[in-house]
C-alpha distance (Angstrom), angle and dihedral (degrees) to the residues before:
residue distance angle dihedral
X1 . . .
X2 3.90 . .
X3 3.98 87.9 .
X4 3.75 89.1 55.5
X5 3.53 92.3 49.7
X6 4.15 88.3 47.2
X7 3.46 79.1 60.1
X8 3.55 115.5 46.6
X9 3.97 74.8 49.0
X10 3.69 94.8 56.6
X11 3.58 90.2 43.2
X12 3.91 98.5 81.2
X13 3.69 92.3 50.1
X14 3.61 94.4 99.3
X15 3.25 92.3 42.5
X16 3.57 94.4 53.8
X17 4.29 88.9 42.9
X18 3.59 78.5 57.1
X19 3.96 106.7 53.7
X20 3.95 86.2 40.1
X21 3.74 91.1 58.1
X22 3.87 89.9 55.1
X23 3.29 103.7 50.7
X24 3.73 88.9 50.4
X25 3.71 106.7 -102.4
X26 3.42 119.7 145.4
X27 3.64 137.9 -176.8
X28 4.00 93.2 28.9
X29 3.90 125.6 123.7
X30 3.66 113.6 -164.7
X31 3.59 84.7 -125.5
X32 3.81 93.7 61.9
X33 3.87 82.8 38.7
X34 3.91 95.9 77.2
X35 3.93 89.3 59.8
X36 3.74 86.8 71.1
X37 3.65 99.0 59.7
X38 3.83 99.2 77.1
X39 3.87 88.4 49.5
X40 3.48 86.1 72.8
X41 3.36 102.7 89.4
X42 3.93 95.6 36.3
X43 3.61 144.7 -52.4
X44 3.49 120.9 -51.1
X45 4.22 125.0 -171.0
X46 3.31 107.0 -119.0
X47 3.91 113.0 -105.2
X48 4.13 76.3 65.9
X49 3.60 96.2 59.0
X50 3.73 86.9 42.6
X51 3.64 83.9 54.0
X52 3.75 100.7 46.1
X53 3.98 90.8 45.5
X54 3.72 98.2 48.3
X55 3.73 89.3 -127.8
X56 3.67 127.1 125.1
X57 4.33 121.6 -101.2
X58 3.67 92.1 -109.5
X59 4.04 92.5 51.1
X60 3.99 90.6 53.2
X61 3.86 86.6 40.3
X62 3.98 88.9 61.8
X63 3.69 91.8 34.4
X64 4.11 93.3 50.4
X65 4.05 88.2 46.3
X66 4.17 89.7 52.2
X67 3.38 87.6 49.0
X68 3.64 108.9 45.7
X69 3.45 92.2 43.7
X70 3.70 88.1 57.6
X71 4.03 88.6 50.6
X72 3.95 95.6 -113.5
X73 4.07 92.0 112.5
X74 3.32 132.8 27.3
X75 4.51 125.6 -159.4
X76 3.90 113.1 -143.7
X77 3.66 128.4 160.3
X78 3.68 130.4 -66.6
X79 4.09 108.9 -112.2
X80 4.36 82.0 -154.8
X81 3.54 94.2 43.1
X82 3.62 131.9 30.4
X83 3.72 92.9 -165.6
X84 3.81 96.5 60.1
X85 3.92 135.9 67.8
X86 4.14 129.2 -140.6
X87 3.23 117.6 -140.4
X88 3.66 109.0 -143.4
X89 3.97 138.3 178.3
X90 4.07 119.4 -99.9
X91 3.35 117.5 -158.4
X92 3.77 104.2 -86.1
X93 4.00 85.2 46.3
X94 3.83 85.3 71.0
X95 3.90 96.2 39.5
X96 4.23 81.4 57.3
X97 4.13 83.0 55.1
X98 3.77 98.4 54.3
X99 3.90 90.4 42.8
X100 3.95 81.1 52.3
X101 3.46 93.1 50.5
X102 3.79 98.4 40.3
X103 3.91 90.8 56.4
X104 4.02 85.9 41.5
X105 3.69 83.3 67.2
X106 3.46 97.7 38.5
X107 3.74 80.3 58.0
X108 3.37 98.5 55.7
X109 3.31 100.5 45.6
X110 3.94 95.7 57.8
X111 3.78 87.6 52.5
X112 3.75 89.0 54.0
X113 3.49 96.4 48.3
X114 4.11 93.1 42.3
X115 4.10 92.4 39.9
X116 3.85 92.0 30.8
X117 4.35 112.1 -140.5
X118 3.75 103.3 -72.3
X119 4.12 88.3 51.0
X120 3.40 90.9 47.1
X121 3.39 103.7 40.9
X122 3.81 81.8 52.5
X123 4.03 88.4 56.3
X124 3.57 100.4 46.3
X125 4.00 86.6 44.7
X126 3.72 88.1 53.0
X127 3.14 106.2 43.9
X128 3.98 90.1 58.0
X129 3.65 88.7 56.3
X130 3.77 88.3 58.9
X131 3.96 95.5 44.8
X132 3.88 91.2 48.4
X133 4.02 89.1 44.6
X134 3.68 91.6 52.9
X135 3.83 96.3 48.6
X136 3.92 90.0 -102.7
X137 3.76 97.1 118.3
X138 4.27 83.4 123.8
X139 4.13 91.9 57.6
């Protein structure tokens, strides 16, 4: 079961490759993609996006680099701490987050249609029940 859900996962990344390439935005893999979404309500240092992602430092260290070099972050300085960096959303960083959410929805509505509402409500409700009972409430 969890390699089916890897893959109905890993299913949309084409998709996703796809609607990122039309809006003009380069030099993003949906993988890297999901690293933005905690940006979006403020800069974080990066051992808390490591944190909030699950992932190790060195992962959102490579991730942060790709991504910054391709203008979607940017690193400044920490007003509390002089030693540390924020990463923060530029402008095209939050242009990649709508295109994620508009193919989110896209998403979801294709399920519904394919499922119909009671099925899916019945997936979405399930699937909760298996986040919370594997300590993922936060994902």
């Amino acid at each position: 079961m969890p390699a089916l859900l890897q893959m109905v996962a890993a299913a949309g990344a084409p998709r996703l490759r796809a609607a990122f390439a039309a809006a003009g935005l380069d030099g993003i893999r949906p993988a890297q993609s999901v690293g933005l979404v905690p940006l979006a309500t403020g800069g974080l240092h990066a051992s808390d996006l490591a944190d909030r992602l699950g992932v190790s430092r060195q992962a959102v260290a490579q991730a942060v680099a790709a991504l910054q070099r391709n203008g979607y972050v940017t690193r400044g300085p920490n007003p509390d701490d002089a030693r540390a960096q924020i990463i923060e959303l530029t402008p095209r960083g939050r242009q990649a987050l709508r295109v994620m959410r508009s193919n989110a929805l896209d998403v979801q509505k294709r399920w519904q249609q394919t499922l119909g509402p009671q099925r899916f409500d019945e997936l979405r409700t399930t699937l909760r029940m298996l986040i919370d009972t594997d300590g993922g409430a936060d994902a």
